[in-house]
N, C-alpha and C positions, 0 to 999 in steps of 0.2 A: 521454207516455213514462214508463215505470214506473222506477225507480233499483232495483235491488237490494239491499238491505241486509245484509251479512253479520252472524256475531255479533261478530266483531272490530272492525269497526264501530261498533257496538252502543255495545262497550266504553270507544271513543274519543269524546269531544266534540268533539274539536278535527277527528277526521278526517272524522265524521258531518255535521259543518258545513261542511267544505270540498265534502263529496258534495255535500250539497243546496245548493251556491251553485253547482256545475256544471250545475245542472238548473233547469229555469223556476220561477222563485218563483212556489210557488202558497199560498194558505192553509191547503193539507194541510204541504205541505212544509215551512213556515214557524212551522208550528202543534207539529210534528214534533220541531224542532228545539228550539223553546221548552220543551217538556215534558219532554225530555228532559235539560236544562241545568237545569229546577227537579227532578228526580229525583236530579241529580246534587251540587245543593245540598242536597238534604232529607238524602240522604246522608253530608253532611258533618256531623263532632264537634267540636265549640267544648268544648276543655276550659279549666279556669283551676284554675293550680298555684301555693298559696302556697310561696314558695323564699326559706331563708336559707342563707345559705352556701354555694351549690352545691348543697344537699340540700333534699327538701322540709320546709317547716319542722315543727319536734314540733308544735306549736298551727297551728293556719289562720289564726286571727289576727294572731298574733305572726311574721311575717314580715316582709322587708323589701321584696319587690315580689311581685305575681304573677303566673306567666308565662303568656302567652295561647298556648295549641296547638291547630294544627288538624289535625286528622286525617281521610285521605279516603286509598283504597284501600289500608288498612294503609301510608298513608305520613303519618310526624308532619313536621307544617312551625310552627318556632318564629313563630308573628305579631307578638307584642310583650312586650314586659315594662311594668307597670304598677305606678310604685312606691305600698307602702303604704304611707302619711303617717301614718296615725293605726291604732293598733292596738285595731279594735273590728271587730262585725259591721256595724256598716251603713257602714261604708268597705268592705270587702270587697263586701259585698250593692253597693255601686253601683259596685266596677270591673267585680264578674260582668255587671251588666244592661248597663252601656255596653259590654260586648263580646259583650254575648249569648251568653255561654257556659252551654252545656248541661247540664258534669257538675265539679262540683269535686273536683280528686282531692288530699289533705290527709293531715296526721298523724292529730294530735287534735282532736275535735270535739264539743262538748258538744251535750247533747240539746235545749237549747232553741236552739242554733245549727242543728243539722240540722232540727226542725222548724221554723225560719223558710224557710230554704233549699227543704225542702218542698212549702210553703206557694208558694212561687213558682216552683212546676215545676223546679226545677233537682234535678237527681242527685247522689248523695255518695258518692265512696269513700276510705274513710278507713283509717287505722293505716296508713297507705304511707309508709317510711322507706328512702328509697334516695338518690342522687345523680340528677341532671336527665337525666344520658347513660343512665343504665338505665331513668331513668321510659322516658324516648322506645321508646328500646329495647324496653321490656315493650307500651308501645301500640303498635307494628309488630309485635310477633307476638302480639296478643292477650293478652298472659298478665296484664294488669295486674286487679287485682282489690282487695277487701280486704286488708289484712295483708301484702299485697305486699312482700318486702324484708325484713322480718321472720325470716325462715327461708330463705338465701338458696341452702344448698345441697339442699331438696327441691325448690325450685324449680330449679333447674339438674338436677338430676337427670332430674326430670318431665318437663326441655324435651328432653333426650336419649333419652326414651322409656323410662327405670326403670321399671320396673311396682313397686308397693310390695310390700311384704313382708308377707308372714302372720304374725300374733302372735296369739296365744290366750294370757290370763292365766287361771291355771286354781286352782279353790277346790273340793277333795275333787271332782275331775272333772267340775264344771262350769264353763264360757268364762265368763267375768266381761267384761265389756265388748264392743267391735265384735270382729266375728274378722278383720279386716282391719285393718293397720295405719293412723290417722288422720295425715294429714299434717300436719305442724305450721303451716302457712299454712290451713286447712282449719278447725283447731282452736280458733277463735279466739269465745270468748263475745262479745269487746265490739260485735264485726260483725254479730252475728244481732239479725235486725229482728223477729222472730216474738216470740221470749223465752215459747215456751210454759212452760215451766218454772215462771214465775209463774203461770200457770194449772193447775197442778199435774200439767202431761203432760210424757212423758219425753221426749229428743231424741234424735237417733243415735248420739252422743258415747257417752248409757250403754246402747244396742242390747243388751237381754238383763241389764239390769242396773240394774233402772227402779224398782227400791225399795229402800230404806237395809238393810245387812244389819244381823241381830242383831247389835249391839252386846254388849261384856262389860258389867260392872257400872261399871267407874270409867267409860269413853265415854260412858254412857248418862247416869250422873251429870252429869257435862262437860256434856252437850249440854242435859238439864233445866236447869241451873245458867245455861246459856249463854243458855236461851231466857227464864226469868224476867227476867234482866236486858234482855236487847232490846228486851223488851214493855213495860218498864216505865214505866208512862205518868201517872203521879202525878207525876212530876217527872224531869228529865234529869240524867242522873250524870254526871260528869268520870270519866277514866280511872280516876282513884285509887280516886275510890268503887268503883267497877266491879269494880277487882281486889279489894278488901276482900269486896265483898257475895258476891263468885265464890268467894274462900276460906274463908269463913262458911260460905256453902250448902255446900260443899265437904267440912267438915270439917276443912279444914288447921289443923295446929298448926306445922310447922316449914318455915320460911319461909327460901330462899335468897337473896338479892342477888347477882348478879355484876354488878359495877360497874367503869368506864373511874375510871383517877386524875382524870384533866378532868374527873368529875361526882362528885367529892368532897363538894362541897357539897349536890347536892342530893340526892345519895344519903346524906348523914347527916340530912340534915329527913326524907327516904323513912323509913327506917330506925325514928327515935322514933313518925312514925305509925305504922307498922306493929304497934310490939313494942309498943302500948297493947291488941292482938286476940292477936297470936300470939310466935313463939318466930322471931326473928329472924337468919338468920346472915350477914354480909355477906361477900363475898370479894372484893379488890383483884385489878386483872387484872397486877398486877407482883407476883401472888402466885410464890416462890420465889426470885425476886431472879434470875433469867435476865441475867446482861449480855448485849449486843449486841458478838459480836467485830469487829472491824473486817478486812475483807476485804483491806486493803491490807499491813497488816502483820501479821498472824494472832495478832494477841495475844489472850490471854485474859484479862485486864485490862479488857478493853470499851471503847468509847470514851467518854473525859471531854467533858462539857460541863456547863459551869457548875459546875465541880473537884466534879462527881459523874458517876457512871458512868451510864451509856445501858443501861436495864434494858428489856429483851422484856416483848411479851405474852405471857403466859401462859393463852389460856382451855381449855385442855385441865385444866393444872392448878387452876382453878378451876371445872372439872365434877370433878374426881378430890374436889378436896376436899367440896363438897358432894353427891356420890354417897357419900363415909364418912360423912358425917351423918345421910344416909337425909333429906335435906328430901323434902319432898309434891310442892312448884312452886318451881320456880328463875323469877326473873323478873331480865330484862336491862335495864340500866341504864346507855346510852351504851358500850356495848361495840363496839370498831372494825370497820369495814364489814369480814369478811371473818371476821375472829376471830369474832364472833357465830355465824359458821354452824358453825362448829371448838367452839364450846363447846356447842350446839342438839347438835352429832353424837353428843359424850360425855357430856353429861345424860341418866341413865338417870332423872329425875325429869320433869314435863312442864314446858313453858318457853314464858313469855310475856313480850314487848317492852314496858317500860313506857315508857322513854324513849331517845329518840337523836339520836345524839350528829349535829349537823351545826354543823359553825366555821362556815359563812356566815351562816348561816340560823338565829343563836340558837337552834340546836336545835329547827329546826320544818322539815325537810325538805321539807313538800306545799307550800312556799309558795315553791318555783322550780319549782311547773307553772301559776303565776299573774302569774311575774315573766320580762318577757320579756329582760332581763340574764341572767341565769341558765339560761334555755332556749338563750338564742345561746352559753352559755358550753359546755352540754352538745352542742350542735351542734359548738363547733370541737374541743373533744376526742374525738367521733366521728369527724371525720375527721383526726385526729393520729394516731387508734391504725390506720389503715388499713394 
């Protein structure tokens, strides 16, 4: 007797197995069944998600467990959580293999992690910065990718069917760049696994715009200036030297500082090296003596602390002042996170970061994407400001 198979059928294991147990077990039927329950397994996705705090974590490593998901006909089903004990790669590398997971989906991920990971067949998508409810979310409708979560309203857009928008940047009537606009999840260098670009070919990114334009004279300078230093392989500069040998080759004689009062100190040793080469001007960022009024009682008196007044920043006015000076390069020196970019807008002179200012981190910033204190702390402030 023949059973007819529909494709609804087809679709179900459970109903296709109830079929063929109404019907005489035969070795076709039996055979039937089996192949189709390993089709049905082959099809299933073993992901593993490093998660701190509800979110996936910034580092892969640096996590406190990782969640095992299985996914099978765009349906995510949470399997386990698996705590990480130790914050390395081969405690990760051996909750992936004991759960057999296919694809790790991660913040950040260094290159000699992704090629281990590689190396043992498993898949990596990485820069995904979401919450657990949206990861699931994004793997039931397909949409989980690189960069995922990063740009969360082109993604929502794109899931509503927005078509993008036409932009043409245009230079004496010629499109400069894609003539379509790039989506900001799309845009993402650290995800491209190709990197022709170090092979000296161009990408989509510059479409129509795949060699450096003529440069004026001082960029071109910059950029000469910029590459002797890079190259330079006689021996390894510190910053300092850096900026020196950059305003040498340069030609600079008048030399800006805009400096935080907190880096007093090392903006006056900055300073004496400097004016042994050139012509030194330094500007405190409590330049003008700005009080802070206090919003409760509207004084203008500013508020006391420490029986002295609470004085603003000012980096507007320490671009105003060294814009009267005519310096060459203003360079910043612990100027506060935000005020820097307020004084980068009003320097009509070019501006380079020599130091900054971070109170945790003895003023060494890169070194809470190594600490994982610091990474959990920028995790629950992410989701504070939600």
């Amino acid at each position: 007797m023949v059973f007819p198979l529909d494709d609804n059928m087809w679709r179900d294991t459970g109903y296709l197995f109830r079929a063929c147990v109404g019907i005489v077990a035969t070795p076709l039927t039996l055979g039937i069944v089996v192949a189709y329950s390993q089709i049905e397994e082959n099809l299933k996705m073993r992901y593993g998600i490093p998660i701190r705090g509800g979110r996936v974590a910034p580092r892969c490593i640096f996590a406190e467990s990782i969640l095992i998901v299985v996914l099978r006909r765009n349906q995510a089903r949470t399997e386990d959580k698996a705590e990480l004990t130790e914050h390395s790669l081969m405690s990760l590398v051996k909750i992936l293999s004991e759960y057999s997971i296919d694809t790790l989906i991660c913040g950040g991920i260094s290159r000699q992690e992704r090629d281990y990971l590689s190396s043992r067949q498993m898949e990596v998508i990485d820069n995904v910065a979401c919450s657990v409810d949206e990861l699931l979310d994004a793997l039931r409708s397909g949409r989980i990718q690189a960069g995922y979560g990063l740009a969360k309203s082109v993604i929502e857009h794109e899931a509503k069917g927005v078509s993008e928008t036409t932009r043409g940047t245009h230079d004496n009537g010629k499109i400069i760049g894609s003539e379509r606009e790039k989506s900001p999840e799309k845009v993402d260098c650290l995800s491209c696994r190709e990197k022709i670009c170090l092979r000296g070919e161009s990408c989509d990114l510059v479409s129509g715009y795949d060699r450096m334009p003529v440069p004026d004279r001082e960029i071109k300078n910059m950029m000469e200036a910029s590459l002797d230093i890079s190259y330079e392989k006689e021996r390894t500069l510190c910053r300092l030297s850096e900026l020196i040998y950059f305003c040498l080759e340069m030609h600079y004689q008048r030399i800006g500082v805009a400096y935080c009062i907190d880096l007093q100190e090392p903006a006056e040793t900055l300073v004496r090296v400097l004016r042994r080469f050139f012509e030194i001007y330094p500007v405190c960022c409590k330049v003008g003596g700005i009080r802070v009024v206090d919003p409760l009682f509207s004084s203008r008196e500013g508020i006391e602390h420490d029986n002295s007044p609470k004085i603003a920043c000012n980096p507007e006015g320490q671009a105003a002042v060294l814009n009267r000076l005519e310096t060459d390069l203003n360079v910043v020196v612990g100027i506060c996170m935000g005020a820097d970019c307020i004084f980068s807008k009003y320097s009509e002179a070019p501006v380079t970061t020599l130091f900054v200012k971070d109170k945790s981190l003895a003023n060494n910033p890169i070194g809470a994407i190594y600490s994982d204190y610091y990474l959990n702390e920028a995790a629950r402030t992410t989701s504070h400001t939600k």
